[in-house]
C-alpha positions as CSV (number, residue, x, y, z in Angstrom):
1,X,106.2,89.1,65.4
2,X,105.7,87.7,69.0
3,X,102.5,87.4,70.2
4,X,101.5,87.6,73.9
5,X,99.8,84.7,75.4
6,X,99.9,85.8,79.0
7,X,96.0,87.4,78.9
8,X,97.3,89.1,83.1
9,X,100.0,90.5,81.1
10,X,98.1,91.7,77.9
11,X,95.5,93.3,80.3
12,X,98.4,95.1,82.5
13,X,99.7,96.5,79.0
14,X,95.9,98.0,77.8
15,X,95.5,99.7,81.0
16,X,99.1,101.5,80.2
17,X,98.2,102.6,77.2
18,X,94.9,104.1,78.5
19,X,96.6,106.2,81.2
20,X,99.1,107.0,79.4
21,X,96.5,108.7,76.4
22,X,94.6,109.7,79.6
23,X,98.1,111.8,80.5
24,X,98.3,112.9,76.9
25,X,95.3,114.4,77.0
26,X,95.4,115.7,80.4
27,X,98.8,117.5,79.5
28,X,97.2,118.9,76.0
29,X,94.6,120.9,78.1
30,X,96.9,122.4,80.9
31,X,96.6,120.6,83.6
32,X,99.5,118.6,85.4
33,X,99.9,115.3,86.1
34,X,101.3,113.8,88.6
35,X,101.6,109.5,87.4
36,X,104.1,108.1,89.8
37,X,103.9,109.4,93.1
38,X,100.7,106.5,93.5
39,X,100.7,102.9,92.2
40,X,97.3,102.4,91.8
41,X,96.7,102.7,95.6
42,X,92.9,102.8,96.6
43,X,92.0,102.5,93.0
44,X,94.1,105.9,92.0
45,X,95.9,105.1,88.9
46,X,97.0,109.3,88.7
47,X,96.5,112.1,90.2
48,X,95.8,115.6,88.5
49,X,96.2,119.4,89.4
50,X,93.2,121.5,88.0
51,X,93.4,124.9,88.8
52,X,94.7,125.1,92.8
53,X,93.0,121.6,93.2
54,X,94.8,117.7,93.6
55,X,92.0,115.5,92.0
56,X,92.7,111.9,92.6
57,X,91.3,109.6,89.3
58,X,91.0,105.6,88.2
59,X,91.5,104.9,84.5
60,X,89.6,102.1,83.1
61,X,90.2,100.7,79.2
62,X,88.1,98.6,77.0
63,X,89.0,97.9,73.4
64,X,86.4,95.2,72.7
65,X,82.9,95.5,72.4
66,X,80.9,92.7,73.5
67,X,77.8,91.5,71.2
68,X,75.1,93.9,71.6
69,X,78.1,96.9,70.7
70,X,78.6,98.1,74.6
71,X,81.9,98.2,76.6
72,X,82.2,97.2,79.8
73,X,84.5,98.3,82.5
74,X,84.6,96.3,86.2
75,X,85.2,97.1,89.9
76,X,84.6,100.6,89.5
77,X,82.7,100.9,92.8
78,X,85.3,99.5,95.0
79,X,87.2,102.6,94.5
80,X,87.4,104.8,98.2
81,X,89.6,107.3,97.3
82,X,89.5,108.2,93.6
83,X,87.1,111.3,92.5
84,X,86.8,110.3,89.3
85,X,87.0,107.3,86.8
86,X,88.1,107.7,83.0
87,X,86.8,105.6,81.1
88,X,88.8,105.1,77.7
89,X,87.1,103.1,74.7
90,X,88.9,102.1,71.7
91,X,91.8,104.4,72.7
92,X,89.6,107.5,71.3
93,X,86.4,108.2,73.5
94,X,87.2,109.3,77.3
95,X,84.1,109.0,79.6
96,X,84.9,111.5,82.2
97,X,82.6,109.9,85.0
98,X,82.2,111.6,88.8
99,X,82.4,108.3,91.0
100,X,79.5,109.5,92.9
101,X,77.5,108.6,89.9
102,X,78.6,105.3,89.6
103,X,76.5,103.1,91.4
104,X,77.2,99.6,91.0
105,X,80.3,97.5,90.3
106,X,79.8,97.6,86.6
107,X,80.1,100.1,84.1
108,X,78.4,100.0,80.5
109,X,79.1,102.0,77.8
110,X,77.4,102.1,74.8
111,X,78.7,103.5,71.6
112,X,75.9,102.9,69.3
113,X,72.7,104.9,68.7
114,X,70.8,102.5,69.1
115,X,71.9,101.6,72.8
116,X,71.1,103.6,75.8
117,X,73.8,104.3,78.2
118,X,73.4,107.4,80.9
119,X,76.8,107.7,80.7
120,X,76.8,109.6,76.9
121,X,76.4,113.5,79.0
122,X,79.8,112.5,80.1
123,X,81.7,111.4,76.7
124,X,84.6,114.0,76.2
125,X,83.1,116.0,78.5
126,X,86.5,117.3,80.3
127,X,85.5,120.5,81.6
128,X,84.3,118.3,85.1
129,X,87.4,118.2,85.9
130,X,87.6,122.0,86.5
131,X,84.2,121.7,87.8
132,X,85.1,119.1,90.4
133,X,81.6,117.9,91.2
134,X,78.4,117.0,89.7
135,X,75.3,118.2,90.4
C-alpha cells in the first residue's frame, strides 16, 4: 500500500470525492450537472440545472471530527458567485446550505445531540435546491 504524505495533495483528493458523491447524488434526483465547464472559479466547484434554472454551488468535505465531535469547513464566505455551499461529512450527510445564511468564514457542524449547530434544518434537506432561496 502507498501512503500519501503530501497533506495539499491528500486535501485536493477529499474534496474530489465530495463532489463527486455531491454529483451522485445530484444525478439520482434528476437534476443535471454540469462539473467541467468551471474550475472552481469564484468559489463554484459545479454548477446544477433545477427545473429551468443554472444554480452555481461550492462543495466543502470534512471527514474528521475535531474534539468536541463538530466538523468544520473554511472560507465559505469568500465565495461571490456560488448560491449555495454543500457541505459533505463523513461522505454520508450533505448540508445543503443557502450562502446567504452563512455569515462568517467558518462553518461548524455538529453531528452529535448533544451539540448545537443552526445548520441541522439544512442536513439532507435537498428540496432548496428546487426552492432556490431561503426565507
Amino acid at each position: 500500500m502507498i501512503k500519501l504524505k503530501n497533506k495539499k495533495y491528500q486535501e485536493k483528493q477529499k474534496h474530489e470525492a465530495g463532489k463527486h458523491l455531491v454529483i451522485a447524488k445530484l444525478l439520482s434526483l434528476g437534476h443535471s450537472v454540469f462539473n467541467n465547464v468551471v474550475n472552481s472559479i469564484d468559489g463554484i466547484d459545479l454548477v446544477v440545472k433545477v427545473s429551468k434554472r443554472f444554480i452555481p454551488i461550492q462543495i466543502r468535505t470534512s471527514s474528521k471530527p475535531s474534539t468536541n465531535g463538530s466538523y468544520s469547513f473554511w472560507g465559505s464566505k469568500h465565495t461571490t458567485k456560488s448560491k449555495f455551499i454543500i457541505c459533505v461529512v463523513k461522505g454520508k450527510d450533505f448540508y445543503i446550505i443557502p450562502k446567504q445564511k452563512v455569515t462568517c468564514s467558518h462553518i461548524q457542524i455538529y453531528t452529535k445531540d448533544w451539540g448545537h449547530s443552526k445548520y441541522m434544518k439544512y442536513r439532507n434537506n435537498w428540496d432548496l435546491l428546487k426552492r432556490g432561496r431561503v426565507r
